[in-house]
PDB file of N, CA, C, O and CB in Angstrom:
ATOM      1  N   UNK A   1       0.837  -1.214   0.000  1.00  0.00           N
ATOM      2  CA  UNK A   1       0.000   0.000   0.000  1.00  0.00           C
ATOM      3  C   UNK A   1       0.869   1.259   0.000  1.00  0.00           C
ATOM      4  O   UNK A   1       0.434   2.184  -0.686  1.00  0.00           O
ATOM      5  CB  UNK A   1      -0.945   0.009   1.229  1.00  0.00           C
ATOM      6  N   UNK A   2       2.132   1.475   0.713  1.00  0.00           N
ATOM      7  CA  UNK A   2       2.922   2.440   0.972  1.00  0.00           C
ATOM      8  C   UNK A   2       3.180   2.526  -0.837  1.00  0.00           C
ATOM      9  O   UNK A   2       2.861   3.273  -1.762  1.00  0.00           O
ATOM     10  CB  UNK A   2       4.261   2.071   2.204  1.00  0.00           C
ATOM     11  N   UNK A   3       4.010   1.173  -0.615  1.00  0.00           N
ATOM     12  CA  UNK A   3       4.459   1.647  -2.547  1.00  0.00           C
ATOM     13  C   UNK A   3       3.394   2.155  -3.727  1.00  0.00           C
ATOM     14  O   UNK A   3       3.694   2.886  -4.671  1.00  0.00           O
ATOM     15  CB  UNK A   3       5.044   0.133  -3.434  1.00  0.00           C
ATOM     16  N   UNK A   4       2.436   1.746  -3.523  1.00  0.00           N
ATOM     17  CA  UNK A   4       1.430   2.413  -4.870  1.00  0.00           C
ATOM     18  C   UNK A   4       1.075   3.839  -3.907  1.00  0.00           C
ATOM     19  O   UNK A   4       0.215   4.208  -4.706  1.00  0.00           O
ATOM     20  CB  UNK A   4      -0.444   1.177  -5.457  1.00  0.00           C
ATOM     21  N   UNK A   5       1.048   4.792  -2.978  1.00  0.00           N
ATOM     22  CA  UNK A   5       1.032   5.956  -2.629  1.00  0.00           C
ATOM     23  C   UNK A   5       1.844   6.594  -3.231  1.00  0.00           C
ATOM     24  O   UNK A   5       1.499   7.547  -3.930  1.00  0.00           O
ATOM     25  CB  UNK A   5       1.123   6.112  -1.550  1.00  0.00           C
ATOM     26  N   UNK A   6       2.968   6.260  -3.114  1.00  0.00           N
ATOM     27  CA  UNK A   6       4.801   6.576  -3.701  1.00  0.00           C
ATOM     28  C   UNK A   6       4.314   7.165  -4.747  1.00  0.00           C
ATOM     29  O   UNK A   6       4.270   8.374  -4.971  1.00  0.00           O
ATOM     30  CB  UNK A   6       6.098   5.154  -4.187  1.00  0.00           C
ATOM     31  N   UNK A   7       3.789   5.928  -5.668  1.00  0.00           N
ATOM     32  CA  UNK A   7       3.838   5.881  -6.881  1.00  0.00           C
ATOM     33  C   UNK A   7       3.032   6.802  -7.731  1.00  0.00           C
ATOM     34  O   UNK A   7       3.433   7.481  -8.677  1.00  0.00           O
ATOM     35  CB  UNK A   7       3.626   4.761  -7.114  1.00  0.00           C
ATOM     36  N   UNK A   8       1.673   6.703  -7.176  1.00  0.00           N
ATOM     37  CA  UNK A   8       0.866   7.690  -7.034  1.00  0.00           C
ATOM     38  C   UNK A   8       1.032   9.102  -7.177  1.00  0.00           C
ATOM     39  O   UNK A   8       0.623   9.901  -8.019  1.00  0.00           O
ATOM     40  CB  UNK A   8       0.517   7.541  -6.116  1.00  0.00           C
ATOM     41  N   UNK A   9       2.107   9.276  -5.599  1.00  0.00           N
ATOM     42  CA  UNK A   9       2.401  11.040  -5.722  1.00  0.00           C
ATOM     43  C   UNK A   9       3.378  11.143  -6.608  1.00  0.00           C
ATOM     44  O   UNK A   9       3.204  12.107  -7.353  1.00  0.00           O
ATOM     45  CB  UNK A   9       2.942  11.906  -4.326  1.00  0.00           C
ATOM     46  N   UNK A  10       4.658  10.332  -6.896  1.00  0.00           N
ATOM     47  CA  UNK A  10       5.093  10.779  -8.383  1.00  0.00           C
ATOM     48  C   UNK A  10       4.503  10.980  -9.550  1.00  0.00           C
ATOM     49  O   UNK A  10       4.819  11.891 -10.315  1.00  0.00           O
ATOM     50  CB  UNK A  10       5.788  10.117  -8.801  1.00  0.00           C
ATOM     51  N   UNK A  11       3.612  10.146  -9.759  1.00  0.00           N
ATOM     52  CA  UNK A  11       2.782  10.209 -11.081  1.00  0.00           C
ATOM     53  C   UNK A  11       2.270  11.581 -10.880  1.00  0.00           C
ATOM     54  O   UNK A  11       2.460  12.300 -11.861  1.00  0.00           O
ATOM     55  CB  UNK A  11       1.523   9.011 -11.296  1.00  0.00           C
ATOM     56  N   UNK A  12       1.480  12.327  -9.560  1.00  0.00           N
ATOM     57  CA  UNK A  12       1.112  13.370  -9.328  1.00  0.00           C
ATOM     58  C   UNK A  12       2.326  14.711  -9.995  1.00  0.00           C
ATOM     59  O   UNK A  12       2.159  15.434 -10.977  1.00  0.00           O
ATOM     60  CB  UNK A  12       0.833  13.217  -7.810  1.00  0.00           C
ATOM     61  N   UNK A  13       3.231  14.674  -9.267  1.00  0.00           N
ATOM     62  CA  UNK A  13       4.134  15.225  -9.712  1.00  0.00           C
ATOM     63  C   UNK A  13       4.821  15.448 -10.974  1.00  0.00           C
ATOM     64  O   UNK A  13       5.103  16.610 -11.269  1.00  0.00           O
ATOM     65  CB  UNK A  13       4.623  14.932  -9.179  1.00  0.00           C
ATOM     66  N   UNK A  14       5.219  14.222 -11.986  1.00  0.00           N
ATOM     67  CA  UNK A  14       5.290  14.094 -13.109  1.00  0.00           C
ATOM     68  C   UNK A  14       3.969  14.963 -14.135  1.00  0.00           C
ATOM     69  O   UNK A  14       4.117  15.666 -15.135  1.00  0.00           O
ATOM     70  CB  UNK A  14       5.399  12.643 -13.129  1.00  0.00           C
ATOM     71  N   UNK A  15       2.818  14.600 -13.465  1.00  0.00           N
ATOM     72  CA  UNK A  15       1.871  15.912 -14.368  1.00  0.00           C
ATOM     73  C   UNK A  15       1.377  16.942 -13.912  1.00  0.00           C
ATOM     74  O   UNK A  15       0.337  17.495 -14.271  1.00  0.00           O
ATOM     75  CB  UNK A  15       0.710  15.588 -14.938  1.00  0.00           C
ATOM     76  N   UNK A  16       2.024  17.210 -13.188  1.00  0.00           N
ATOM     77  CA  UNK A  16       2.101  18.756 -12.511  1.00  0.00           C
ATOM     78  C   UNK A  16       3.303  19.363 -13.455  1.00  0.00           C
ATOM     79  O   UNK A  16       3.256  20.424 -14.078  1.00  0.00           O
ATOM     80  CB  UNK A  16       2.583  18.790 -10.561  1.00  0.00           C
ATOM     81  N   UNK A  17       4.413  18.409 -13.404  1.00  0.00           N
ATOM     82  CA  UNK A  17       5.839  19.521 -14.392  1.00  0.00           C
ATOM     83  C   UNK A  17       5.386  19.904 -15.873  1.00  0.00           C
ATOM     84  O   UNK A  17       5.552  20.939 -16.518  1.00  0.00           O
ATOM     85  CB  UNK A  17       7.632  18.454 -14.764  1.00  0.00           C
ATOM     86  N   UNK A  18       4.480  18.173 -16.317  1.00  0.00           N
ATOM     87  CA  UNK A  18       4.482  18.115 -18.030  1.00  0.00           C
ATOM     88  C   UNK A  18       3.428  19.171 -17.865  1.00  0.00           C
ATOM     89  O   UNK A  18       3.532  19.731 -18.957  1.00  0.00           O
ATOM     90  CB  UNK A  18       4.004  16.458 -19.058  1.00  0.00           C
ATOM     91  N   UNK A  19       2.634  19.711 -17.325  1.00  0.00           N
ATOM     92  CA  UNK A  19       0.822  20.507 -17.294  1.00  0.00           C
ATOM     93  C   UNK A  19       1.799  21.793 -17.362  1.00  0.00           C
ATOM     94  O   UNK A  19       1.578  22.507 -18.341  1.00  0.00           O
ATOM     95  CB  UNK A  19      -0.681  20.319 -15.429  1.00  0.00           C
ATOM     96  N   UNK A  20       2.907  22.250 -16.450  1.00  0.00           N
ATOM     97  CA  UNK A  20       3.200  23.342 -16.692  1.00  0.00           C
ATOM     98  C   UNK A  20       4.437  23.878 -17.827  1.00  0.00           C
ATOM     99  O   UNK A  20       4.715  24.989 -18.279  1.00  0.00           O
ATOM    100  CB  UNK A  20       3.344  23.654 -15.521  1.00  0.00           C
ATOM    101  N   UNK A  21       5.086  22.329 -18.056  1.00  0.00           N
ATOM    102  CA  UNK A  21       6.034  22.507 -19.427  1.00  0.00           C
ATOM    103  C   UNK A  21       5.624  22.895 -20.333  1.00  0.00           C
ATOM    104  O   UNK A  21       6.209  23.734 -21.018  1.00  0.00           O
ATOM    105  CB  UNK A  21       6.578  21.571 -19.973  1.00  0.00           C
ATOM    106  N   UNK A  22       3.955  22.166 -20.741  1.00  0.00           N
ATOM    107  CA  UNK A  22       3.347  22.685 -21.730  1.00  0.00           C
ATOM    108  C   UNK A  22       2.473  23.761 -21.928  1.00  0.00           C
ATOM    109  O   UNK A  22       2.283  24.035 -23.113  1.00  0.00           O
ATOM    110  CB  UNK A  22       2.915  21.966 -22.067  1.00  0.00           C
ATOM    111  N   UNK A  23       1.801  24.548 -20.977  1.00  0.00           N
ATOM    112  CA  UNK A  23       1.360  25.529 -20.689  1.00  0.00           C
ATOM    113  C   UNK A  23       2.322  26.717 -21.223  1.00  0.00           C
ATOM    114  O   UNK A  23       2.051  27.561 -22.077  1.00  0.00           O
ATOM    115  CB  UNK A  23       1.094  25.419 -19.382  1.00  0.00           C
ATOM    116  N   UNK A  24       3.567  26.547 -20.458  1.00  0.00           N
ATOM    117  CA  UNK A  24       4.482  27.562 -20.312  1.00  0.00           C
ATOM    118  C   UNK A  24       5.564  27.634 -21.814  1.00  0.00           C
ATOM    119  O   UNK A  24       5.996  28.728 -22.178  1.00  0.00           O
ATOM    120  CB  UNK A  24       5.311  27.206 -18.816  1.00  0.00           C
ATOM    121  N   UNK A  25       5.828  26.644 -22.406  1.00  0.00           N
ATOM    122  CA  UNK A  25       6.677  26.477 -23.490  1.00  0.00           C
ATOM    123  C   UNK A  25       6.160  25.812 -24.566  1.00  0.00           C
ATOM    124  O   UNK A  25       6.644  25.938 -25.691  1.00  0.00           O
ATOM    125  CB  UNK A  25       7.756  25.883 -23.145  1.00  0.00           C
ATOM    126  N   UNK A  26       4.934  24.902 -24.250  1.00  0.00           N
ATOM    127  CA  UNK A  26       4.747  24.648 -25.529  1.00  0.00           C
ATOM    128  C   UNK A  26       3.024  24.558 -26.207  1.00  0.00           C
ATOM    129  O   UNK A  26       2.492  23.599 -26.766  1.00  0.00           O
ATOM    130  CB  UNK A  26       5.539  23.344 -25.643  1.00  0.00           C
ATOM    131  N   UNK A  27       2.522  25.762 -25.943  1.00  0.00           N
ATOM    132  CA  UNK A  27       1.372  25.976 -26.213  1.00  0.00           C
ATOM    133  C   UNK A  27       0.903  25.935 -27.048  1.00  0.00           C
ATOM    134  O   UNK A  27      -0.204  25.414 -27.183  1.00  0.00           O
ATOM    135  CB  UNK A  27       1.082  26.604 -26.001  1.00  0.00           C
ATOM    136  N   UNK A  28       1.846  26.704 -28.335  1.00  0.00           N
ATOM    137  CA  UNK A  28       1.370  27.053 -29.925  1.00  0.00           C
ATOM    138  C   UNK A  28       1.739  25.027 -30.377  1.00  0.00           C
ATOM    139  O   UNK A  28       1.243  24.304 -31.242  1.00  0.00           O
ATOM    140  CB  UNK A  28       2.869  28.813 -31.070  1.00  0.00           C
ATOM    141  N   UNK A  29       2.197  24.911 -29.913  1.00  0.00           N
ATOM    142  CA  UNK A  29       2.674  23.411 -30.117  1.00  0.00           C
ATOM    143  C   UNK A  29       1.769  22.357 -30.203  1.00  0.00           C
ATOM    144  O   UNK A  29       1.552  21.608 -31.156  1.00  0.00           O
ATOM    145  CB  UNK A  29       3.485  22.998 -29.104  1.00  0.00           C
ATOM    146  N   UNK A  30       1.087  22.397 -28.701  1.00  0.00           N
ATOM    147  CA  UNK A  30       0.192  21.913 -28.629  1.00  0.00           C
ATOM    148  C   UNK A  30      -1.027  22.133 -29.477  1.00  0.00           C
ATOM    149  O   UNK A  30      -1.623  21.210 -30.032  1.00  0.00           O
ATOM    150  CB  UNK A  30       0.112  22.012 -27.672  1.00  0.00           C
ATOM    151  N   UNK A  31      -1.412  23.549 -29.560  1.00  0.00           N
ATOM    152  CA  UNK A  31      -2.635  23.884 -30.209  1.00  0.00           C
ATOM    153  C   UNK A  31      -3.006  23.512 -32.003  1.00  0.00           C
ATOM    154  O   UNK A  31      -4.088  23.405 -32.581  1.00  0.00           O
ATOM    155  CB  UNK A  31      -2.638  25.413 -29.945  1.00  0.00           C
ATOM    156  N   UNK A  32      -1.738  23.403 -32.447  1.00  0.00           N
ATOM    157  CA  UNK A  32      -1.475  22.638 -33.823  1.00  0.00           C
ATOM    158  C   UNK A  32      -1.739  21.352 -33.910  1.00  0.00           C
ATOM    159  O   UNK A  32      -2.153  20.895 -34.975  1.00  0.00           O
ATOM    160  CB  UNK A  32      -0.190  22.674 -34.244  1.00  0.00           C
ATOM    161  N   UNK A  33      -1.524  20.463 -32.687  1.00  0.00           N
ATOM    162  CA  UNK A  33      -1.571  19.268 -32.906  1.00  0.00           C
ATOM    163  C   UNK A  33      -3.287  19.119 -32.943  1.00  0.00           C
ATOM    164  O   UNK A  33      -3.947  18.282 -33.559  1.00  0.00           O
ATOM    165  CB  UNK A  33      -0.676  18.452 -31.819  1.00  0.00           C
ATOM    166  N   UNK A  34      -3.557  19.748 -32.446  1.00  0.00           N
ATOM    167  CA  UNK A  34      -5.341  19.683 -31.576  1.00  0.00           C
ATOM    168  C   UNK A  34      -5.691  20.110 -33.247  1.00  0.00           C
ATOM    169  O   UNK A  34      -6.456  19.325 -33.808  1.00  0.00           O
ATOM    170  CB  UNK A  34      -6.012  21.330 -29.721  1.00  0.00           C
ATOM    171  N   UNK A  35      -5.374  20.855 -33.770  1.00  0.00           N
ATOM    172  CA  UNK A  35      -5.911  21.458 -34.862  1.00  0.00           C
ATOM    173  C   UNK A  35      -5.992  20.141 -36.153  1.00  0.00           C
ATOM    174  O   UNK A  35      -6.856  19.815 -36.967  1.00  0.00           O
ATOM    175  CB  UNK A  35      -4.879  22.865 -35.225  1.00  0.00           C
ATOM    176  N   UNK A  36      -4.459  19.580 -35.781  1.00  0.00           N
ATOM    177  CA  UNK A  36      -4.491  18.523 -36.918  1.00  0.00           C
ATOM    178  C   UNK A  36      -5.123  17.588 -37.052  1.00  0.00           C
ATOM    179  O   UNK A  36      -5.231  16.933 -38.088  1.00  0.00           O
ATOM    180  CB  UNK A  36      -3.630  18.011 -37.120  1.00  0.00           C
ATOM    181  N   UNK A  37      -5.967  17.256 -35.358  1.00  0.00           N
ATOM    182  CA  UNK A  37      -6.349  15.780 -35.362  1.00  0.00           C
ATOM    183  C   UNK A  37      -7.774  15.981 -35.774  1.00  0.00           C
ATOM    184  O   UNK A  37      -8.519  15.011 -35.914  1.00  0.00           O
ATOM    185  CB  UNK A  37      -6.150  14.921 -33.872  1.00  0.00           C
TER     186      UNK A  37
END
């Protein structure tokens, strides 16, 4: 149980950085792809 918490709040963490990597640097980036699909 401890280990899937762990795991959990990293995963938390991991999309907390990518939510603000892409927010912050790669927006127009993103918004192209959305456009293409």
């Amino acid at each position: 149980m401890e280990f899937y918490r762990r795991v959990v709040s990293s995963l938390k963490q991991i999309i907390i950085e990518v939510h603000h990597w892409l927010t912050g640097k790669a927006l127009p980036l993103l918004t192209d792809s959305c456009d293409q699909i």
